[in-house]
DOKOLMI-901610 format. One record per residue (C-alpha): y, x, z; residue in one letter. Coordinates in nm, 4 decimals, always signed. Each point is the difference from the previous one (the first is absolute). Example, Ala and Ser with C-alpha at 12.3 -4.5 7.8 and 13.67 -1.06 7.14 Angstrom:
2
+----------+----------+----------+----+
|        y |        x |        z | aa |
+----------+----------+----------+----+
|  -0.4500 |  +1.2300 |  +0.7800 |  A |
|  +0.3440 |  +0.1370 |  -0.0660 |  S |
+----------+----------+----------+----+
This chain:
217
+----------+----------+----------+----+
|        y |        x |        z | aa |
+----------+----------+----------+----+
|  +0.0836 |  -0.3944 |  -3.0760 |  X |
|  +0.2936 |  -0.1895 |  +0.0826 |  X |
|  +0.3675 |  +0.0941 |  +0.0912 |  X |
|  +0.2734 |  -0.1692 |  +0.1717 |  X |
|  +0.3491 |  +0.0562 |  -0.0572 |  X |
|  +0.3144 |  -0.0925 |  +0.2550 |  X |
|  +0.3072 |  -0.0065 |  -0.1560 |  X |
|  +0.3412 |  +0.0995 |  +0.0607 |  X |
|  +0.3387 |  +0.0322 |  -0.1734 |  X |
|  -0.0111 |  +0.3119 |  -0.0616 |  X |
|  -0.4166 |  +0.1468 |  +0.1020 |  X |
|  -0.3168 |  -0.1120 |  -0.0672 |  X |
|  -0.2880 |  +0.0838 |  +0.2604 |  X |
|  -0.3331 |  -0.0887 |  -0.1184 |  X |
|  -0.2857 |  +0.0350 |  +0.1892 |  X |
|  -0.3684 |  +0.0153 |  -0.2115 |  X |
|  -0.3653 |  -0.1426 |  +0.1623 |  X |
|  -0.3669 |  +0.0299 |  -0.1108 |  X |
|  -0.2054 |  -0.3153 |  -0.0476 |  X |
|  -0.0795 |  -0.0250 |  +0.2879 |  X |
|  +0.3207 |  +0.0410 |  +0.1977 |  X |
|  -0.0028 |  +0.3841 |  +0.0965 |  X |
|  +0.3658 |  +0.1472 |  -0.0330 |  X |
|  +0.0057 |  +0.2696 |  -0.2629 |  X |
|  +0.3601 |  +0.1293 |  -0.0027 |  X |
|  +0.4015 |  -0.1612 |  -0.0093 |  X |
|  +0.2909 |  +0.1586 |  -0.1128 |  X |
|  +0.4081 |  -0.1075 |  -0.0114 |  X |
|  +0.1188 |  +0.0298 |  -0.3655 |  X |
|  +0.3795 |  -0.0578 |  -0.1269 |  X |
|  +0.0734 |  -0.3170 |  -0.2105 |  X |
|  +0.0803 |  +0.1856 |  -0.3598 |  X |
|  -0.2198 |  +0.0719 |  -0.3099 |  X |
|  -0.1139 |  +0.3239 |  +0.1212 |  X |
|  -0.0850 |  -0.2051 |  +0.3025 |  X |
|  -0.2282 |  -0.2505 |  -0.1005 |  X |
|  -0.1712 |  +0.2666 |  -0.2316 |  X |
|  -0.0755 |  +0.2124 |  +0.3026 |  X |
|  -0.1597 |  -0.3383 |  +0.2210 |  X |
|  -0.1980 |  -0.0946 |  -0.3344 |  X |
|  -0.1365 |  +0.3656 |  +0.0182 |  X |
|  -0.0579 |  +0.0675 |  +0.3951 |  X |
|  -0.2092 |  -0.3710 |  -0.0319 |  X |
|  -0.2027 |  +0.0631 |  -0.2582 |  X |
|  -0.0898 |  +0.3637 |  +0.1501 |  X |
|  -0.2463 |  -0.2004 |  +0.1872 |  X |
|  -0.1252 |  -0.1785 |  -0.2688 |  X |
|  -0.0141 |  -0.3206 |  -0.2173 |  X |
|  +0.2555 |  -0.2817 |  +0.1239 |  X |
|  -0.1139 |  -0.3261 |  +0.0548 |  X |
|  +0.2751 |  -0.1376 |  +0.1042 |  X |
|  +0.3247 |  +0.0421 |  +0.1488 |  X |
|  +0.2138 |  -0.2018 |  +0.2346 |  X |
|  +0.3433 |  -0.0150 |  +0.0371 |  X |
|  +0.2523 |  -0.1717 |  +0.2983 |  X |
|  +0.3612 |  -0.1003 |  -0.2198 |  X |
|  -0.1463 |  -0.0253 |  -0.3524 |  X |
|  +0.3165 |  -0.1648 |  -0.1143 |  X |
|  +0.2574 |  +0.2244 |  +0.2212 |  X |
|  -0.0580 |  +0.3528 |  +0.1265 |  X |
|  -0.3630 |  -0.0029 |  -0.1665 |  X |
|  +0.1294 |  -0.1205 |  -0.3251 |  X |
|  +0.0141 |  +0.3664 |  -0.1860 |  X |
|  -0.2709 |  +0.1344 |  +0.1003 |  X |
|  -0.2511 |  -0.3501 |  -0.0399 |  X |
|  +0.1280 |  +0.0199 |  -0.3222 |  X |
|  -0.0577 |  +0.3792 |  -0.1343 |  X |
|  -0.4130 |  -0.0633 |  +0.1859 |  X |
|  +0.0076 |  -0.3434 |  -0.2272 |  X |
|  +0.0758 |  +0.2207 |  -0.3108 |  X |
|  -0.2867 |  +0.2540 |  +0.0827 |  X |
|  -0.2405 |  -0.2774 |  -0.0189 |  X |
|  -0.0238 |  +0.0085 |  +0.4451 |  X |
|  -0.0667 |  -0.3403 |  +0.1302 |  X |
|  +0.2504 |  -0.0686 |  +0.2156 |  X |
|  -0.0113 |  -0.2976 |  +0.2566 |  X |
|  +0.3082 |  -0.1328 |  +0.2420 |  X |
|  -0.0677 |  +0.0441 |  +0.3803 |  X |
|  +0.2493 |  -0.1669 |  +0.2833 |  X |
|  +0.1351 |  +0.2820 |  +0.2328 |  X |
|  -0.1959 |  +0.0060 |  +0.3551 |  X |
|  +0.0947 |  -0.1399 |  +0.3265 |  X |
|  +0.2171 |  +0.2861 |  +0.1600 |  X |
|  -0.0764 |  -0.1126 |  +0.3108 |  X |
|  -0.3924 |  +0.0886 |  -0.0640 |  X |
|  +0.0554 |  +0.3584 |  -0.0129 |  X |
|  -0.0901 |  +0.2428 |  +0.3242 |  X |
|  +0.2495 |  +0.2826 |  -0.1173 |  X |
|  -0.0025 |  +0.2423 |  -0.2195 |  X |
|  +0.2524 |  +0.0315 |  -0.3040 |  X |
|  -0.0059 |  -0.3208 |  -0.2002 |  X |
|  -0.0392 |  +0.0762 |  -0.3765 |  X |
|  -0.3685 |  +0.1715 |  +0.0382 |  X |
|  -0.0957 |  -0.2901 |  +0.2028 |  X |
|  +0.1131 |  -0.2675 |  -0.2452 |  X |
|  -0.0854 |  +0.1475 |  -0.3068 |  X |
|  -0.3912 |  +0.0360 |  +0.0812 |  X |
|  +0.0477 |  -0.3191 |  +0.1849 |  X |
|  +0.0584 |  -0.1285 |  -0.3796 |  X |
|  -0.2689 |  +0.1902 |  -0.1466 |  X |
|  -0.1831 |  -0.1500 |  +0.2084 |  X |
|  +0.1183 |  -0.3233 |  -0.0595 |  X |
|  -0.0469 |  -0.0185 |  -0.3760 |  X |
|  -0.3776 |  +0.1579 |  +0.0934 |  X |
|  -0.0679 |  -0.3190 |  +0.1597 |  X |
|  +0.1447 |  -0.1970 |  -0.1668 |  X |
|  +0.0523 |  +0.1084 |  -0.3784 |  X |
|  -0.1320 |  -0.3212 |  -0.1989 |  X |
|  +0.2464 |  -0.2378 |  +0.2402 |  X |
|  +0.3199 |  +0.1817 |  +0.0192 |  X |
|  +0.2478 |  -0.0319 |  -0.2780 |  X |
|  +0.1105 |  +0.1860 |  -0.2632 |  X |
|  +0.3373 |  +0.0796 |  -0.0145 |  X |
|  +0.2185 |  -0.1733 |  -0.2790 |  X |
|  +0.1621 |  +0.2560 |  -0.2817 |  X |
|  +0.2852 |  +0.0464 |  +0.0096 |  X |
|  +0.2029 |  +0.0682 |  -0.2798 |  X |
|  +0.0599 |  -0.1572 |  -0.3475 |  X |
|  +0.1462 |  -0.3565 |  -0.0691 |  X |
|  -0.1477 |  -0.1869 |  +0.3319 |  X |
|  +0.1595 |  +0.2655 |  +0.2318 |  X |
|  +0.3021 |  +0.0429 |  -0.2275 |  X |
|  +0.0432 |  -0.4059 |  +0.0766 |  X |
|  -0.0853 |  +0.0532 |  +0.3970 |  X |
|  +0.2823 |  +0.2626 |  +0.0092 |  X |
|  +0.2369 |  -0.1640 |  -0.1964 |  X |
|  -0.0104 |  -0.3691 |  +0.1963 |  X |
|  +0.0801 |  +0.2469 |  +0.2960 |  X |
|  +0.2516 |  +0.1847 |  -0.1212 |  X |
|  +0.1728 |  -0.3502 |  -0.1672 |  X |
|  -0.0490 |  -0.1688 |  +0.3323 |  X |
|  +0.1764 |  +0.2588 |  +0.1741 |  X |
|  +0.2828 |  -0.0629 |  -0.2555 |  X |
|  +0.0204 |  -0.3370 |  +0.0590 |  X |
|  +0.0511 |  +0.0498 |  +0.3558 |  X |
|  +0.2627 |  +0.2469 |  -0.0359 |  X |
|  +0.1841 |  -0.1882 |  -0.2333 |  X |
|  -0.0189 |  -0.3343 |  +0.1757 |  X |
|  +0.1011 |  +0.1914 |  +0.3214 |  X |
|  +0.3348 |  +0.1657 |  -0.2530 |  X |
|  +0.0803 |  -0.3957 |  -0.0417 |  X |
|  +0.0260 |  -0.1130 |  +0.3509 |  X |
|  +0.1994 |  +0.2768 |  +0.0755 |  X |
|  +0.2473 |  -0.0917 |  -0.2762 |  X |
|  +0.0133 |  -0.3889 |  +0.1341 |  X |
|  +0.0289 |  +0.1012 |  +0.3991 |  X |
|  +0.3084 |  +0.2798 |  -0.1336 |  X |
|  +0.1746 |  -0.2789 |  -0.1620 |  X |
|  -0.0868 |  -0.2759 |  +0.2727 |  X |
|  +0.2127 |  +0.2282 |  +0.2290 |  X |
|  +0.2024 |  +0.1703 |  -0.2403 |  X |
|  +0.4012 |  -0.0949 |  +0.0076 |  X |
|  +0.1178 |  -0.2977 |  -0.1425 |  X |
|  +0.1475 |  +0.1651 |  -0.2942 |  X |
|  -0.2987 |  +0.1592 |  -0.0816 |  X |
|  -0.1903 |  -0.3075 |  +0.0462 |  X |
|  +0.2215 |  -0.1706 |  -0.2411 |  X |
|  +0.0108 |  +0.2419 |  -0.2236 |  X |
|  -0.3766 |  -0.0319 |  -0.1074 |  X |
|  -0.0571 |  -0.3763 |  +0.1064 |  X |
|  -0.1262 |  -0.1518 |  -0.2611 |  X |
|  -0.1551 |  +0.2394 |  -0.1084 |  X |
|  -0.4301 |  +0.0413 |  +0.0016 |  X |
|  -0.2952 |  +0.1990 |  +0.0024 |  X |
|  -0.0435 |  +0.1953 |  -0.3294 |  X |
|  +0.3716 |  -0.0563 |  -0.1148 |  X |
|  +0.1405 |  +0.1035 |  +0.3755 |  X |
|  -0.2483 |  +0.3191 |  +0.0089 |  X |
|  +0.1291 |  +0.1211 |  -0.3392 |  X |
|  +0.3492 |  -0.0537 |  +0.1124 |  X |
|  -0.0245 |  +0.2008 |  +0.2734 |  X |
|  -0.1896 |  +0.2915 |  -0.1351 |  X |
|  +0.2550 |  +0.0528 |  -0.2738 |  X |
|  +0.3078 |  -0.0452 |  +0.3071 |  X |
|  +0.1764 |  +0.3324 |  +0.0692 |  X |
|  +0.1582 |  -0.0286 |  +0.3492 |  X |
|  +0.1986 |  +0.2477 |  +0.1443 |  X |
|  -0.1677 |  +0.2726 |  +0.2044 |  X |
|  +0.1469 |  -0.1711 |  +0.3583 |  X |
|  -0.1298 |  -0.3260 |  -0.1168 |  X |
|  -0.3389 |  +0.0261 |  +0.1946 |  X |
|  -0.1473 |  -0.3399 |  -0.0102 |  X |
|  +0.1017 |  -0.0024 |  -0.3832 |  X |
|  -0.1904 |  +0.3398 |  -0.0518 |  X |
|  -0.3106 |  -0.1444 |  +0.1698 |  X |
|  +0.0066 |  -0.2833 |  -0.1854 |  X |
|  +0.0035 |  +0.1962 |  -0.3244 |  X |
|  -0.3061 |  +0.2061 |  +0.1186 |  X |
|  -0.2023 |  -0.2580 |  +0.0899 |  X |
|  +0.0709 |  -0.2134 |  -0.3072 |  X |
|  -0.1134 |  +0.2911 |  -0.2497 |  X |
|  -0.3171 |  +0.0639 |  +0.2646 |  X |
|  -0.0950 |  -0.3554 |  -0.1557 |  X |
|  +0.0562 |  +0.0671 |  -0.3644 |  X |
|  -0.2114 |  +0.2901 |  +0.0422 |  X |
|  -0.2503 |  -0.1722 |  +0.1943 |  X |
|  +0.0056 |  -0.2524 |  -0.2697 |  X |
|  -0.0863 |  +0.1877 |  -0.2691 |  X |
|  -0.2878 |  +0.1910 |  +0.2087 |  X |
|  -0.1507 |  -0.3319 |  +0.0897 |  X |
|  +0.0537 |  -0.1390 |  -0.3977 |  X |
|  -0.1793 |  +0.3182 |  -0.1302 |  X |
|  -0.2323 |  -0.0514 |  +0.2513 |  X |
|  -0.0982 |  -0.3577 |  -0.1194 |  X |
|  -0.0109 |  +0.1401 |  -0.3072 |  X |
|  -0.2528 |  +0.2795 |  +0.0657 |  X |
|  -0.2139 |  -0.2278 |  +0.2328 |  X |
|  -0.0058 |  -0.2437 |  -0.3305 |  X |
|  -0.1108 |  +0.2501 |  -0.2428 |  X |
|  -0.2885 |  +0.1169 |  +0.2875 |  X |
|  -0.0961 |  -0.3476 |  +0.0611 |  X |
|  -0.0926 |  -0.1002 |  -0.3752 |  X |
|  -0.1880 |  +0.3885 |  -0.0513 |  X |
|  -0.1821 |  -0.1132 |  +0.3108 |  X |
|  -0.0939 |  -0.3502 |  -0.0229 |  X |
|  +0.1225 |  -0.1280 |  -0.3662 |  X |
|  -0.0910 |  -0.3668 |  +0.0625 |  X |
+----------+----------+----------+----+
C-alpha cells in the first residue's frame, strides 16, 4: 500500500491507499517523536509500505521524511495540490491521499527528497545564516555614514578623517553621555558590526573547513 502525508508546522495528516487506489484510513498526528512513531505504526497497520509521499520535504515535512528514511520507508517528494481543485471538505484528508496517490502513480518519476543533515546541509545553513549577516552588517554601515552625513558639524569634524574599520572601532569604544543620543546610536551600531564581523569571519571559517571534508580537490 501506499500513504500520503500533508504536512504542517506543527501536525502531520497522512492518509494510506491500497494498490489500487481504495482509501483505507487517515489520521492527524502531532509533529514530535512520539508523533512520527504513532503515523509509522497506524500506516503499517495496513500493511507493507511501498512508498510514501510527502508535500514540504525540506520544510514542515522535513522531521518526519527523515525518521520514515531511517526505518528503511521509501520516501518520495510530492508538490502540494491545486487548492482551487477541491469541492469542500476539510483540506488535510484531501491532500494527503491526494499524495498517496500521487507517489502511486507516479513512484519511479518523482524525486527523492535530499538528506538533510551532515556537512552539505551544515554548508546550506551556514551560507544562509552568513548571508543574513552580511546584510545586517552592511545595513549597520550605511546607517553610520547617513548619521554622520547629517550629524553636526562638530561631530562631523570630529571623526573626518577617519574610515571604515578604524572609525567603527572608535566609536564602539566612545562613551557619550546618556543625553548624547546620536552619540549612543552610533556606539550601538558600531559594536552591531564588530559582532557581525566576527559571526561572518567564523562563518568563513566553518564553511572552509566543510568545503574541503566535502569536496577536497
Amino acid at each position: 500500500m501506499y500513504a500520503g502525508i500533508d504536512t504542517h508546522q506543527n501536525t502531520n495528516h497522512v492518509g494510506v491507499i491500497n494498490e489500487v487506489g481504495k482509501k483505507l484510513g487517515d489520521r492527524e498526528f502531532p509533529t514530535t517523536m512520539a508523533g512520527y512513531r504513532d503515523l509509522l505504526a497506524f500506516v503499517l497497520s495496513f500493511g507493507t509500505i511501498l512508498a510514501v509521499g510527502i508535500e514540504g520535504t525540506a520544510s514542515y515535512g522535513a522531521g518526519i521524511t527523515a525518521y520514515l528514511r531511517t526505518h528503511n520507508v521509501l520516501v518520495k517528494e510530492v508538490i502540494r495540490p491545486n487548492r482551487q481543485t477541491r469541492r469542500g471538505g476539510k483540506s488535510d484528508p484531501i491532500d494527503s491521499y491526494a499524495a498517496a496517490k500521487t507517489v502511486a502513480a507516479d513512484a519511479d518519476e518523482l524525486p527523492i527528497p535530499k538528506l538533510l543533515g551532515g556537512a552539505i546541509d551544515g554548508i546550506r545553513v551556514l551560507l544562509k545564516t552568513r548571508t543574513t549577516a552580511l546584510k545586517s552588517r552592511t545595513a549597520a554601515i550605511t546607517q553610520i555614514i547617513h548619521f554622520l552625513t547629517t550629524a553636526p558639524a562638530e561631530v562631523r569634524e570630529k571623526y573626518a578623517g577617519i574610515k571604515d574599520t578604524d572609525l567603527h572601532a572608535t566609536l564602539a569604544r566612545s562613551r557619550p553621555p546618556a543625553d548624547d543620543l546620536l552619540g549612543i546610536a552610533l556606539r550601538r551600531l558600531a559594536r552591531r558590526i564588530e559582532f557581525l564581523t566576527t559571526e561572518i569571519d567564523d562563518a568563513y571559517d566553518q564553511l572552509a573547513a566543510l568545503t574541503k571534508e566535502v569536496a577536497p580537490a
